[in-house]
C-alpha positions as CSV (number, residue, x, y, z in Angstrom):
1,X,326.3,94.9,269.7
2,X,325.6,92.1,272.5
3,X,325.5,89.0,271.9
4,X,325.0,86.0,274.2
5,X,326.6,83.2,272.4
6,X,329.5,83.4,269.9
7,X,328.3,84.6,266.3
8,X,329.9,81.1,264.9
9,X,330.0,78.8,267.6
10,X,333.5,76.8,268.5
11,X,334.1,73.6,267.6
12,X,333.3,71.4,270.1
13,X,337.1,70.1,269.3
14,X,338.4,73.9,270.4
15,X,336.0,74.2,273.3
16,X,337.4,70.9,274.7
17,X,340.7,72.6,274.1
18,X,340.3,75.5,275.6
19,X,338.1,74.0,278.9
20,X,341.4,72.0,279.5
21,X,343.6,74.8,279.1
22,X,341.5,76.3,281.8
23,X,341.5,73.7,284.1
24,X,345.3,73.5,284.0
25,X,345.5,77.2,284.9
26,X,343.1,76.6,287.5
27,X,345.3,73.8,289.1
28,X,348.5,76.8,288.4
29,X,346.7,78.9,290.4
30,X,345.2,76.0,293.6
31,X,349.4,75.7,293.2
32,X,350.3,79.2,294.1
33,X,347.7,79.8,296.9
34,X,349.1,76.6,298.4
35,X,353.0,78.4,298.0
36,X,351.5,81.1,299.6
37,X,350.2,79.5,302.5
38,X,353.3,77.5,302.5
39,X,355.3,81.2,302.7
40,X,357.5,79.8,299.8
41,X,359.8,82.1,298.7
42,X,358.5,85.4,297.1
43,X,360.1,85.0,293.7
44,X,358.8,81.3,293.4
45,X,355.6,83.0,293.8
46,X,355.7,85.5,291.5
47,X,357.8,83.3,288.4
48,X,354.4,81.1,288.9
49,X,352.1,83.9,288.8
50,X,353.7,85.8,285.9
51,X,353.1,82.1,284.0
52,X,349.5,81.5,285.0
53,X,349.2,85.6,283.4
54,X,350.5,83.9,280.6
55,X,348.8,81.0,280.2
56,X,345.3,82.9,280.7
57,X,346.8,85.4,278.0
58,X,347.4,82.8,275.7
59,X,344.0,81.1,276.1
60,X,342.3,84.7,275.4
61,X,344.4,85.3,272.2
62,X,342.9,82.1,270.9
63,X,339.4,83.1,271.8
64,X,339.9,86.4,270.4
65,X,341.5,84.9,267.3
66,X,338.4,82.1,267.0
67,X,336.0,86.0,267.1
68,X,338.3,87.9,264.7
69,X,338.6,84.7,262.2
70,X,334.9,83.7,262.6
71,X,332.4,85.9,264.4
72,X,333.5,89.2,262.6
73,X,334.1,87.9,260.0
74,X,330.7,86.7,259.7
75,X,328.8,89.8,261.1
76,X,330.6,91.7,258.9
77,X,329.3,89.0,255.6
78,X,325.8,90.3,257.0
79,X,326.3,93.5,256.9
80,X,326.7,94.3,260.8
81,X,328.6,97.7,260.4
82,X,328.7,97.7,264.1
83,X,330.9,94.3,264.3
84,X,334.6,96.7,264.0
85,X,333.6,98.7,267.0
86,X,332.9,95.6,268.7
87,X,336.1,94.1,268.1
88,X,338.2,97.1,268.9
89,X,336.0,97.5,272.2
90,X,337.3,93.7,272.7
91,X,340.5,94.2,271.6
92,X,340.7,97.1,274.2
93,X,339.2,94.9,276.9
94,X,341.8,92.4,276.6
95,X,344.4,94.3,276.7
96,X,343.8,95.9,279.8
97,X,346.5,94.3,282.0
């Protein structure tokens, strides 16, 4: 099952959320390729890498949370037997790290 846009769209109150989560992690990482042109110190490097990871993990948790809670829930309302396999196939996705 493909779908373009989410089952049950975000709020635009969560979408506003998670755009500025983005952005921040896009400055987090500007930050780091600046430290490494700077040749800061390796392990300032990698303490600010290992928190962007975390950041961008944390921002996928709540997107796979808003398509557990909502979308497959929903598909699944409808009958879309195919919606589990869909969500373990995500669930396996995103935890490829």
């Amino acid at each position: 099952m493909k779908h373009d846009q989410p089952i049950v769209p975000r709020k635009e109150e969560e979408t506003k959320l998670l755009q500025n989560r983005l952005r921040r992690i896009e400055g987090q990482i500007r930050g780091i390729a600046q430290m490494v042109e700077d040749d800061r110190y390796c392990t300032d490097i990698l303490v600010q890498i290992s928190a962007a990871n975390k950041a961008l993990k944390n921002v996928g948790l709540q997107v796979l949370e808003h398509h557990t809670a909502h979308c497959v829930v929903d598909a699944a309302k409808n009958g879309e037997e195919e919606v589990m396999e869909d969500l373990l196939k995500a669930i396996r996705q995103f935890s490829k790290t």
